[in-house]
Structure formats: C-alpha cells, structure tokens
Backbone atoms as SQL, in Angstrom:
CREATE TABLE atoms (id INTEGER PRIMARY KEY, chain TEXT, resi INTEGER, resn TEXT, atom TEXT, x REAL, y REAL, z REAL);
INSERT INTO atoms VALUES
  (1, 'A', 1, 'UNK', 'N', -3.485, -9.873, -14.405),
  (2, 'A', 1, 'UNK', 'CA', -3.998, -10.835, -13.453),
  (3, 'A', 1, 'UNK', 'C', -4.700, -10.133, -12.285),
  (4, 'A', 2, 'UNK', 'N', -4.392, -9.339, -11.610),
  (5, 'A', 2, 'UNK', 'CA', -4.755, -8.215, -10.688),
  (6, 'A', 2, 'UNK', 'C', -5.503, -6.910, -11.336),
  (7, 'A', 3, 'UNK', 'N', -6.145, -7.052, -12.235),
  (8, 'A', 3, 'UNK', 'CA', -6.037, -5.608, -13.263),
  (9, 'A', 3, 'UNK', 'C', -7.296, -4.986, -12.302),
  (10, 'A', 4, 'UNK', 'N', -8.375, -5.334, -11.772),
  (11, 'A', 4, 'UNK', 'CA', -9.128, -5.261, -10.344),
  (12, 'A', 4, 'UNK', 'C', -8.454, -4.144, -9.051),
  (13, 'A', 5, 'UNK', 'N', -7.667, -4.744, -8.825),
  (14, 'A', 5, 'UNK', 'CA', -7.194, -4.711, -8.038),
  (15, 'A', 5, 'UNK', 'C', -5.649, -3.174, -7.987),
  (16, 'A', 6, 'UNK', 'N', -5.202, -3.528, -9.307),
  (17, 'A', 6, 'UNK', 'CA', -4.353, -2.494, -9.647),
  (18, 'A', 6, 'UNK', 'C', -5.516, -1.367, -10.025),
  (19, 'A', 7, 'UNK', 'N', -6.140, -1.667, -10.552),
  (20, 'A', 7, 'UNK', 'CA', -7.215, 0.104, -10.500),
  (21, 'A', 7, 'UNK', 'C', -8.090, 0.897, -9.687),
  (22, 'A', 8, 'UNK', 'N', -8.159, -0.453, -8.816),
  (23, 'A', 8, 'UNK', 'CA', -8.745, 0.300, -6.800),
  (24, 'A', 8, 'UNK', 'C', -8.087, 0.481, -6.583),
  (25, 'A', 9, 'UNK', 'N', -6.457, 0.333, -6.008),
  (26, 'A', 9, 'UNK', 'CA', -5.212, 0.250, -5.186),
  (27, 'A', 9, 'UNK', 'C', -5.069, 2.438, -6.032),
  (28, 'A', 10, 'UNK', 'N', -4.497, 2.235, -7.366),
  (29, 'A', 10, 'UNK', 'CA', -4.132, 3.530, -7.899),
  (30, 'A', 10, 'UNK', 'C', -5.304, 4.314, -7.642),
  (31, 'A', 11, 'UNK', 'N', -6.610, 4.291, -7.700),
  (32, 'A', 11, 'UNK', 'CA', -8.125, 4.909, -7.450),
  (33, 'A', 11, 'UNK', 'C', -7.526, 5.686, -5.727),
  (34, 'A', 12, 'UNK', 'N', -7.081, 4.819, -5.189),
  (35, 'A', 12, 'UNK', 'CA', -7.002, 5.187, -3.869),
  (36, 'A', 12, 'UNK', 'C', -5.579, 5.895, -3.895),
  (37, 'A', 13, 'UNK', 'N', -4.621, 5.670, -4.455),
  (38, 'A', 13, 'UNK', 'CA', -3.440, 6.549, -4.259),
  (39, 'A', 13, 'UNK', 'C', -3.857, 8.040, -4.115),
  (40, 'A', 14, 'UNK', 'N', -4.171, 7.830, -5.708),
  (41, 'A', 14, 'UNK', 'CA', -5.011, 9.430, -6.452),
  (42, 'A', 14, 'UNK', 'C', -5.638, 9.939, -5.205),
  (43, 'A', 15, 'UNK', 'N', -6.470, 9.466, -4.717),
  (44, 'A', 15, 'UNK', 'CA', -7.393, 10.437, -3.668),
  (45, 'A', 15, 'UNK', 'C', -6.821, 10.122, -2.640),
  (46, 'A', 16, 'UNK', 'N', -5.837, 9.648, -2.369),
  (47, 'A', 16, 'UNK', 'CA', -5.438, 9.482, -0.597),
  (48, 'A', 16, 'UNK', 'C', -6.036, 8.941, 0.075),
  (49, 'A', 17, 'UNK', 'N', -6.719, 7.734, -0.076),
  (50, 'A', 17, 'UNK', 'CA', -7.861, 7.096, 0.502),
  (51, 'A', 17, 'UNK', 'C', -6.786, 6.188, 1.359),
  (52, 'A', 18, 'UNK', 'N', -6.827, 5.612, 2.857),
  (53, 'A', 18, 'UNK', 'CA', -6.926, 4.895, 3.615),
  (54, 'A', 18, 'UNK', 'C', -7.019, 3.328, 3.183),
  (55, 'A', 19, 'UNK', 'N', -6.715, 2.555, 2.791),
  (56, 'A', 19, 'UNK', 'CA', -6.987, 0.858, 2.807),
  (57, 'A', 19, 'UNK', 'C', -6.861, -0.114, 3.419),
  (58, 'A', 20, 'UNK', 'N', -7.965, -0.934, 3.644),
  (59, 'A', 20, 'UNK', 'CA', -8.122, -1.465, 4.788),
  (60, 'A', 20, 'UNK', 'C', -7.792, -3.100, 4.050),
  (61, 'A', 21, 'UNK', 'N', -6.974, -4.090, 4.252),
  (62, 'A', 21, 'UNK', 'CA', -6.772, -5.347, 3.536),
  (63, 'A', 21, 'UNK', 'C', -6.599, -6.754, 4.929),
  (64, 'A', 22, 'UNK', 'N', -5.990, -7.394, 4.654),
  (65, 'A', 22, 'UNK', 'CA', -5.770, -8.763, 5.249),
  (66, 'A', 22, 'UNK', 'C', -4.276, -8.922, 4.407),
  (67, 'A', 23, 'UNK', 'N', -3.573, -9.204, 5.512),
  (68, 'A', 23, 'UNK', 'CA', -2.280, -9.867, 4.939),
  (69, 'A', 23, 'UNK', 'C', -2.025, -10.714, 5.947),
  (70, 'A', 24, 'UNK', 'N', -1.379, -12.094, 5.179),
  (71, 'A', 24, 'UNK', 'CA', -0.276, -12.721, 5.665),
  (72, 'A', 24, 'UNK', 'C', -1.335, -13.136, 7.291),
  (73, 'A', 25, 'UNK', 'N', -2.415, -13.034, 7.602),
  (74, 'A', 25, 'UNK', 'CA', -2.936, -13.508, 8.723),
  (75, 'A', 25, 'UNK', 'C', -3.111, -12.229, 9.117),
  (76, 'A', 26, 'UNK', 'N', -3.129, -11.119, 9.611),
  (77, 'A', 26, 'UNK', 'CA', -3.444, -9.464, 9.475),
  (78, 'A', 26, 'UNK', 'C', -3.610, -9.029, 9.339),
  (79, 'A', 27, 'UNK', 'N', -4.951, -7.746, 9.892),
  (80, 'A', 27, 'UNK', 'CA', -5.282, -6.753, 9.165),
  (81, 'A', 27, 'UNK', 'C', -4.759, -5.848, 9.168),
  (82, 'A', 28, 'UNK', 'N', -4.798, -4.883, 8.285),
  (83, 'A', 28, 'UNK', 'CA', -3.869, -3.840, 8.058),
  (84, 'A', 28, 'UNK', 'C', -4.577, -2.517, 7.808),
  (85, 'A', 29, 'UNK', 'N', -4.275, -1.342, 8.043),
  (86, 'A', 29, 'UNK', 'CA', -5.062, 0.401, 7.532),
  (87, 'A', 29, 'UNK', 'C', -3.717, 0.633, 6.901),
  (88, 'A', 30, 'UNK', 'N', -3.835, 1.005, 5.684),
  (89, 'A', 30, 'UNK', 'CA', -2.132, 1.496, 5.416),
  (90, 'A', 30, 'UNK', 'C', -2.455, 2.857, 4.621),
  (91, 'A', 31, 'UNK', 'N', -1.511, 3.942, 4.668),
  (92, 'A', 31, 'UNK', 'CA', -1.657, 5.021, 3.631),
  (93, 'A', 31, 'UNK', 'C', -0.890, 4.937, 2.298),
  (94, 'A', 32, 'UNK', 'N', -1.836, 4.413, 1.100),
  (95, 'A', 32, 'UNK', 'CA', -1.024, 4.000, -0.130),
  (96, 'A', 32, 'UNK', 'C', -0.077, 5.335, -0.920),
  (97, 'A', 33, 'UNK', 'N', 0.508, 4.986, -0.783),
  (98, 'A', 33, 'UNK', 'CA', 1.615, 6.095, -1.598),
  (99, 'A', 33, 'UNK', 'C', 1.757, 5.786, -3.524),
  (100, 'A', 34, 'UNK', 'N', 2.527, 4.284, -3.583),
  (101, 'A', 34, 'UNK', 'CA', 2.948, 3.970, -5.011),
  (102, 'A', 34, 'UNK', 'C', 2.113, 2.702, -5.082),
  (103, 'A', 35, 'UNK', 'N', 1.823, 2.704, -6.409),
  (104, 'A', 35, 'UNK', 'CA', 1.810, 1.000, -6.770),
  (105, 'A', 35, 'UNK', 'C', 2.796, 0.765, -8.408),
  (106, 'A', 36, 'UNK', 'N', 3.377, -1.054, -8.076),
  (107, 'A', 36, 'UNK', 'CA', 4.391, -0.841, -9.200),
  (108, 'A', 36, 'UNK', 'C', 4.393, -2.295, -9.032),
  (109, 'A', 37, 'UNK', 'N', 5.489, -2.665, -9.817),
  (110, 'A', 37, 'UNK', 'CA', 6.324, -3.720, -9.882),
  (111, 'A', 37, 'UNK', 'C', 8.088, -3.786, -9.503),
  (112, 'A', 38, 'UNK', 'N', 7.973, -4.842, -8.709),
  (113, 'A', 38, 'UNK', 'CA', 9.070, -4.872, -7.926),
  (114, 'A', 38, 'UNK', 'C', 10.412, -5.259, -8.535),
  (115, 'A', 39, 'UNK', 'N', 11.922, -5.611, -8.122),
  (116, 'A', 39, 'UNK', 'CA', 12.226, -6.492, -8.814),
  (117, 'A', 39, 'UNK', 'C', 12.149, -8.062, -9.317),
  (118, 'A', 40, 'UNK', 'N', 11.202, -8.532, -8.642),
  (119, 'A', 40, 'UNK', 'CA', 11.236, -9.936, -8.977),
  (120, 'A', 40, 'UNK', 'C', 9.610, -10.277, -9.868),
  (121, 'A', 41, 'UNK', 'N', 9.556, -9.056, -10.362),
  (122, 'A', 41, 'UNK', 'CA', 8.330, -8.850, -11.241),
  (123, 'A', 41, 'UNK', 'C', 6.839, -9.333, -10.486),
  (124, 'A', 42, 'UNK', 'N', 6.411, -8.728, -9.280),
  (125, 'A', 42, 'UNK', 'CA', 5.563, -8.740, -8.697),
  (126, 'A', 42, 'UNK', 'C', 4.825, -7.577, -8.388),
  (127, 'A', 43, 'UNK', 'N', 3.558, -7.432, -8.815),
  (128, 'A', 43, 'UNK', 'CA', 2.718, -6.274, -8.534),
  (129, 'A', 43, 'UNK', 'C', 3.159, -6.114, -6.607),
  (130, 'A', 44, 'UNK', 'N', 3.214, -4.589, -6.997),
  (131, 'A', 44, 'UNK', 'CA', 2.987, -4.631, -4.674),
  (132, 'A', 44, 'UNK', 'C', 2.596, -3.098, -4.565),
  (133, 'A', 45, 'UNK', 'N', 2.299, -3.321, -3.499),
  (134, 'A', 45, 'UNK', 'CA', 2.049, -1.703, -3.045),
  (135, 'A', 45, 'UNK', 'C', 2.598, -0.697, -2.451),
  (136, 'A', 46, 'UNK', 'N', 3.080, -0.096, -1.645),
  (137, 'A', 46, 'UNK', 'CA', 4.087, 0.843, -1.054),
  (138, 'A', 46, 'UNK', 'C', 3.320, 1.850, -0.159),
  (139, 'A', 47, 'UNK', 'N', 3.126, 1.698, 1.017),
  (140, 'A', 47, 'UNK', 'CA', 2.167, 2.494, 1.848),
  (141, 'A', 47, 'UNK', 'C', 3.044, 2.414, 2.959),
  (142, 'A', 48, 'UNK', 'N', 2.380, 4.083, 3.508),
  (143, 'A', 48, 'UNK', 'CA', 2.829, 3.750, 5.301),
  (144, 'A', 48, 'UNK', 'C', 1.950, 3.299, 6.231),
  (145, 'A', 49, 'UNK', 'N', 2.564, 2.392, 7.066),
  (146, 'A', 49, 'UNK', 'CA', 1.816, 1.847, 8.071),
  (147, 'A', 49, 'UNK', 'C', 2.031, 2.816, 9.083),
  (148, 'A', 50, 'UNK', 'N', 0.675, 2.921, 9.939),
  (149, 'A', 50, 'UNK', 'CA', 0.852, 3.704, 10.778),
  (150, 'A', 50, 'UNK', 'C', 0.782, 2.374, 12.196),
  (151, 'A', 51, 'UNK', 'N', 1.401, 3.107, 13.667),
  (152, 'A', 51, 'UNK', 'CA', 1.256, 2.169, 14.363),
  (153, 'A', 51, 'UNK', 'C', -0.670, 1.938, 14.978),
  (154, 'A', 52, 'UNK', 'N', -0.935, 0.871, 14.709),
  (155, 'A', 52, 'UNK', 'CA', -2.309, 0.433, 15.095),
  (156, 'A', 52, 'UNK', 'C', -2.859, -0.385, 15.838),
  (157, 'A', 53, 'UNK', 'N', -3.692, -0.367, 16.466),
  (158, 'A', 53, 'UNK', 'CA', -4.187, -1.783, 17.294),
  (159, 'A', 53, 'UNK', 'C', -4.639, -3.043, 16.428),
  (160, 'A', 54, 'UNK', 'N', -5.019, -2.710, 14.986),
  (161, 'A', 54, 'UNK', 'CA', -5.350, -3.804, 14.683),
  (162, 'A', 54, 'UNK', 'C', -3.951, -5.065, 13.643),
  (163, 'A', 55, 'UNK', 'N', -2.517, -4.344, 14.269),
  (164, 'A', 55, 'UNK', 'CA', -1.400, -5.314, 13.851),
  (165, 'A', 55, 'UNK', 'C', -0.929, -5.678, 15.107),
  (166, 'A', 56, 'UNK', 'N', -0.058, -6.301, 14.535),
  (167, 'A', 56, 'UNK', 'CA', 0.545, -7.007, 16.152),
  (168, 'A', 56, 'UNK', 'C', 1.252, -5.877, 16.840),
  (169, 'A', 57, 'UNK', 'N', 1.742, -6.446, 17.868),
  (170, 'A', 57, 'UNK', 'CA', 2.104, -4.871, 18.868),
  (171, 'A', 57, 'UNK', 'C', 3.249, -4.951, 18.701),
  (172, 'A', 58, 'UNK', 'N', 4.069, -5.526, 17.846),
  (173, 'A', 58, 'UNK', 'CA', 5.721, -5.416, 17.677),
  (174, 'A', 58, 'UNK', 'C', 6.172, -5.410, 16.417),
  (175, 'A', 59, 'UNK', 'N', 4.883, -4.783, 15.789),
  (176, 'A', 59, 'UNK', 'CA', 4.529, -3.986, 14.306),
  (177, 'A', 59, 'UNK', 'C', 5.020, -2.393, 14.444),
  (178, 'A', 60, 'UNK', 'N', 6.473, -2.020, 13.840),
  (179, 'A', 60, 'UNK', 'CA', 6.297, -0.301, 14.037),
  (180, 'A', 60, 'UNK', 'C', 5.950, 0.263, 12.769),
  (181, 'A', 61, 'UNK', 'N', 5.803, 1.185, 13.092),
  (182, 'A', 61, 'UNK', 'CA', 5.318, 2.605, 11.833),
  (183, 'A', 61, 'UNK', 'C', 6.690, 2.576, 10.984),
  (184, 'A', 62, 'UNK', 'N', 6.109, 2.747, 9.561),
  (185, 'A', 62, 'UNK', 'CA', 7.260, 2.808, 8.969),
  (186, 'A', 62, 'UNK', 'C', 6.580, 2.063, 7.231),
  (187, 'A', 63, 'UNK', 'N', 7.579, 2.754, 6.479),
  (188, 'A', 63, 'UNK', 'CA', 7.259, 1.872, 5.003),
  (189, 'A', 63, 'UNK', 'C', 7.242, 0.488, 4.852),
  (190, 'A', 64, 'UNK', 'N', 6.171, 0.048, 4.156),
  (191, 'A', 64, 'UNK', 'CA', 5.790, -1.513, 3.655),
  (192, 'A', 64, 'UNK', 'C', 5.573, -1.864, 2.628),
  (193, 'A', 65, 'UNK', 'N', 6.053, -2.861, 2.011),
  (194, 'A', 65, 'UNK', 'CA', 5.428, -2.942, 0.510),
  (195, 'A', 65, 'UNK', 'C', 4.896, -4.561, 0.514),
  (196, 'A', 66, 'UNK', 'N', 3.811, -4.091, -0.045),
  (197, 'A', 66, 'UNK', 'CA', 2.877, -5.667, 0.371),
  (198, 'A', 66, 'UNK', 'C', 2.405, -5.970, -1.479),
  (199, 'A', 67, 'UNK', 'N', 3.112, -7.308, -1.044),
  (200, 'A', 67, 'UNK', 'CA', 2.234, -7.998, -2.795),
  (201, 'A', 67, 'UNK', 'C', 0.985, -8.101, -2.675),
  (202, 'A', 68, 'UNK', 'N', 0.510, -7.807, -4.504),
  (203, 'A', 68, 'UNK', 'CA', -0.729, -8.084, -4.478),
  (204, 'A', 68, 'UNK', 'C', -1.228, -9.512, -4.528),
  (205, 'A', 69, 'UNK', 'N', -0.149, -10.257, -5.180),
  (206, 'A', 69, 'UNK', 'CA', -0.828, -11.915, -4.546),
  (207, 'A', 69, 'UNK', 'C', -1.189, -12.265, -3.065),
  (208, 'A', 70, 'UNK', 'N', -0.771, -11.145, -2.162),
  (209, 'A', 70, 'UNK', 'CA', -0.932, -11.731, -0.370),
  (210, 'A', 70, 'UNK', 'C', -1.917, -11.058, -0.031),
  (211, 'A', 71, 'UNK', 'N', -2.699, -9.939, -0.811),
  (212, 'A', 71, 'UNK', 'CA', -3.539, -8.964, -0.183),
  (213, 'A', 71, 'UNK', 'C', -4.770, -9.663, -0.563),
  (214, 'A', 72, 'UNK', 'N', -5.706, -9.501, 0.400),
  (215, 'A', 72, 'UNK', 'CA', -7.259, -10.413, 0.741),
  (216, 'A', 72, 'UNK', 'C', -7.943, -9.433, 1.256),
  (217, 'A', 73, 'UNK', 'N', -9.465, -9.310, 1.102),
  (218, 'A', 73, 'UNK', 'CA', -10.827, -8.337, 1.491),
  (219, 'A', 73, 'UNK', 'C', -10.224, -7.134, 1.275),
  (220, 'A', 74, 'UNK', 'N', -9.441, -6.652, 0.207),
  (221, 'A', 74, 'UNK', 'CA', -8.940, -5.213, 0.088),
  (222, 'A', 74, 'UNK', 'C', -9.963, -4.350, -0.120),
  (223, 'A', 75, 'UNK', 'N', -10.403, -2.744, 0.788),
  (224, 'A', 75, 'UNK', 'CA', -11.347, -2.268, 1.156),
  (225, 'A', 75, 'UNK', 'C', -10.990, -0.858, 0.751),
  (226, 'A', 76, 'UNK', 'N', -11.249, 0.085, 0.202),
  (227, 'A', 76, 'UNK', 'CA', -10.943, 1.197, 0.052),
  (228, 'A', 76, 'UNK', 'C', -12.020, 1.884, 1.313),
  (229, 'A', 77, 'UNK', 'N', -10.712, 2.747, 2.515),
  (230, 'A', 77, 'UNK', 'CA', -12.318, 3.450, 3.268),
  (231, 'A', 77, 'UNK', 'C', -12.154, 4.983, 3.210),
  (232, 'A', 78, 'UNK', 'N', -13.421, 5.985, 3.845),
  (233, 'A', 78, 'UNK', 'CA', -13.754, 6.947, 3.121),
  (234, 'A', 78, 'UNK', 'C', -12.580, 8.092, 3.857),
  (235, 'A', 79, 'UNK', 'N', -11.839, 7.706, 5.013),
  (236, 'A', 79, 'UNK', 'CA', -11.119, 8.110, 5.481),
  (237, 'A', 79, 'UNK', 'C', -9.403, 8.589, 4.497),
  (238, 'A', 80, 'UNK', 'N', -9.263, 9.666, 4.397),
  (239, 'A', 80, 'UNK', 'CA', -7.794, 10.061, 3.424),
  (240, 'A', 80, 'UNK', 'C', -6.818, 10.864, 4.588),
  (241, 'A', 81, 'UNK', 'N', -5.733, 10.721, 4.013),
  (242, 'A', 81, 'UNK', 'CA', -4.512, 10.848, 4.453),
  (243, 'A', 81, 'UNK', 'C', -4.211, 12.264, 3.909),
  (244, 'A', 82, 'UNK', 'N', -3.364, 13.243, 4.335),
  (245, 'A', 82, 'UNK', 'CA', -3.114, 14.609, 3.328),
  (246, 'A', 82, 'UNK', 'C', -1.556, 14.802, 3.077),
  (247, 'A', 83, 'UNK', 'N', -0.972, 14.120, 3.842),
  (248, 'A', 83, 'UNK', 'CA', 0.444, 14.213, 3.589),
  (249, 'A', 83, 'UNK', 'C', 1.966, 12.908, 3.096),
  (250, 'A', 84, 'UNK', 'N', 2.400, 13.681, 2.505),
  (251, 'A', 84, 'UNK', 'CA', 3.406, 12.049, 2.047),
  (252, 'A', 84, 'UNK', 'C', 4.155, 12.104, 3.166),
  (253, 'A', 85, 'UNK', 'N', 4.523, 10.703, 3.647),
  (254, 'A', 85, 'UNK', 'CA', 4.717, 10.417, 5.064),
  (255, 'A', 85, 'UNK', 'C', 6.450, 10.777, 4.674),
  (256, 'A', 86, 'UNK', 'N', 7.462, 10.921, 6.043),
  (257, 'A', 86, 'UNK', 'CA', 8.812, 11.127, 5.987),
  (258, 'A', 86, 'UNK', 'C', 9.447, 9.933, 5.183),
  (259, 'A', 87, 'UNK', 'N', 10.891, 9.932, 4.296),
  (260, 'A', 87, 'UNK', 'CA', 11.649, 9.201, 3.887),
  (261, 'A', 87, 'UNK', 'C', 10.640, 8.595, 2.244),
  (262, 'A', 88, 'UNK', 'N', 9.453, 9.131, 1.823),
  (263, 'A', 88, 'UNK', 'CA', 8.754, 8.886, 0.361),
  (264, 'A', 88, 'UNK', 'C', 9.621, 8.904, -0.852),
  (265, 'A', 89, 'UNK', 'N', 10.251, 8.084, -1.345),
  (266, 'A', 89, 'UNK', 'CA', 10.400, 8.030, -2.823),
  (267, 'A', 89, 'UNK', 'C', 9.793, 7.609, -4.038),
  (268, 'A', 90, 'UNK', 'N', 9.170, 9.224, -4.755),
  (269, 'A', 90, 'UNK', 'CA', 8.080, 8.796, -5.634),
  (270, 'A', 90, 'UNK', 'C', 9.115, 7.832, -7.054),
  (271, 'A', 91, 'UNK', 'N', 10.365, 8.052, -6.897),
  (272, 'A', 91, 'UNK', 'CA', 11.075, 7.129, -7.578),
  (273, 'A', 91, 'UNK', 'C', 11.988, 5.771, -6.833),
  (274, 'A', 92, 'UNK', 'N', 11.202, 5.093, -6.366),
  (275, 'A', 92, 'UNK', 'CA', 11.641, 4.213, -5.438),
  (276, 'A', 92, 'UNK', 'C', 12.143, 3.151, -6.324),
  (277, 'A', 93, 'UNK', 'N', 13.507, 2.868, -6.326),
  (278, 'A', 93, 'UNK', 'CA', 14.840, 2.024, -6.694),
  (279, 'A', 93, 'UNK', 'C', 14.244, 0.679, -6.661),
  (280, 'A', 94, 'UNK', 'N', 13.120, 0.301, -5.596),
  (281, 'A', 94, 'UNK', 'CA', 13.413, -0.876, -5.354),
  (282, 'A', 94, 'UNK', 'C', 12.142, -1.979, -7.243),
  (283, 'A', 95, 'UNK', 'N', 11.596, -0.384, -7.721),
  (284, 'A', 95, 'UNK', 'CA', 11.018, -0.865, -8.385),
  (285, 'A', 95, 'UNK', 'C', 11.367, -0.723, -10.001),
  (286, 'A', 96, 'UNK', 'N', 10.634, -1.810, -10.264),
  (287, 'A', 96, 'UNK', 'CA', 11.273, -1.863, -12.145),
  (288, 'A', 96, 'UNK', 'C', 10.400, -0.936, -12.801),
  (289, 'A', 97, 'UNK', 'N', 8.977, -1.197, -11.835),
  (290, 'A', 97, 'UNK', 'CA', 7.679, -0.239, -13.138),
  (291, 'A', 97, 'UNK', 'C', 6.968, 0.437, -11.763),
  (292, 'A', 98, 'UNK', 'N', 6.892, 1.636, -12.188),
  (293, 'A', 98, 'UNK', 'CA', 5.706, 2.366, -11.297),
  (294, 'A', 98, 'UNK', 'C', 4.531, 2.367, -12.326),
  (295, 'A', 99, 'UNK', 'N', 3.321, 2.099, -11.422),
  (296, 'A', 99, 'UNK', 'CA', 1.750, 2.272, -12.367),
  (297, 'A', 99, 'UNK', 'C', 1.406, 3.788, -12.212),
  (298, 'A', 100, 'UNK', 'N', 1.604, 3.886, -10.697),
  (299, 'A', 100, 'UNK', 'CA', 0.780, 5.210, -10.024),
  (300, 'A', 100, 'UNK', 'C', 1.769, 5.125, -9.014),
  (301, 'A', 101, 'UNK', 'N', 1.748, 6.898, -8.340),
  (302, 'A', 101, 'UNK', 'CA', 2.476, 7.015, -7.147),
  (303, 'A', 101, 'UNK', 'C', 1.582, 8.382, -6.894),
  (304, 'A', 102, 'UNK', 'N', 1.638, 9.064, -5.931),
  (305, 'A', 102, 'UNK', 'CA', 1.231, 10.577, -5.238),
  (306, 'A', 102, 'UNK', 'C', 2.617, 11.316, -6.419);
C-alpha cells in the first residue's frame, strides 16, 4: 500500500538523508534510522528528532516512530546525518518486521 513510500523512506536510511514530512498537523526534519512494521502491523518509521523550531516548543529530542498512514508531503532533503543517535536499536523489540535499518 505504501510501497512509494517504503522505498524513499529506506533510499534515505541507506544514505542518511534528513526528511522533511507533515505529521499529525506538523512539520517535522527527522534523522531516519529503521523502517519496519510495528506490533499492530503498521508500516512506521523510527528516526531521531532533533529539537527544532519548526515543532512545537514542548517537542524534546529524542526517538519517534511515526506511521506511514500519518506521514504527508514526505521530502527527502540533500542534507545527511553521520552518526546513529544515543540509545539506537538496530533490533528494536518494538517491531515484528524490519525492511531497512543503518
């Protein structure tokens, strides 16, 4: 259903690319780490948010995992990330299927 969307999202893991989306009423820059399926069998993503001006200001830094049914104008930009942020699990529990991870 996402198959679009799951091959930009992993495109950008691979190279460490920056993504720029809309959630939930919000824009977001996040550094994508994994993409998978969750337990309740939902594609999502797994990035760190860094703290930014363009979330709300009582938004902190820290891991997020955002479905791909909520993500809107998803943007790959030319800007990359070089490091896996603190607390990364490229085997993260919370998921049933990894597609791609760093």
């Amino acid at each position: 259903m996402y198959s679009y969307l799951l091959e930009e999202l992993s495109r950008a893991v691979g190279a460490r690319l920056l993504i720029q989306f809309d959630y939930s009423g919000e824009n977001y820059i996040v550094e994508p780490h994994l993409v998978g399926v969750n337990h309740h069998n939902q594609d999502c993503l797994c990035a760190w948010l860094d703290s930014q001006p363009a979330v709300a200001a009582n938004t902190a830094a820290g891991w997020r995992c955002f479905l791909f049914s909520n993500m809107e104008n998803v943007k790959l930009l030319d800007d990359r990330f070089c490091k896996k942020r603190p607390g990364y699990d490229p085997y993260n529990s919370s998921m049933n299927r990894i597609y791609y991870r760093i």
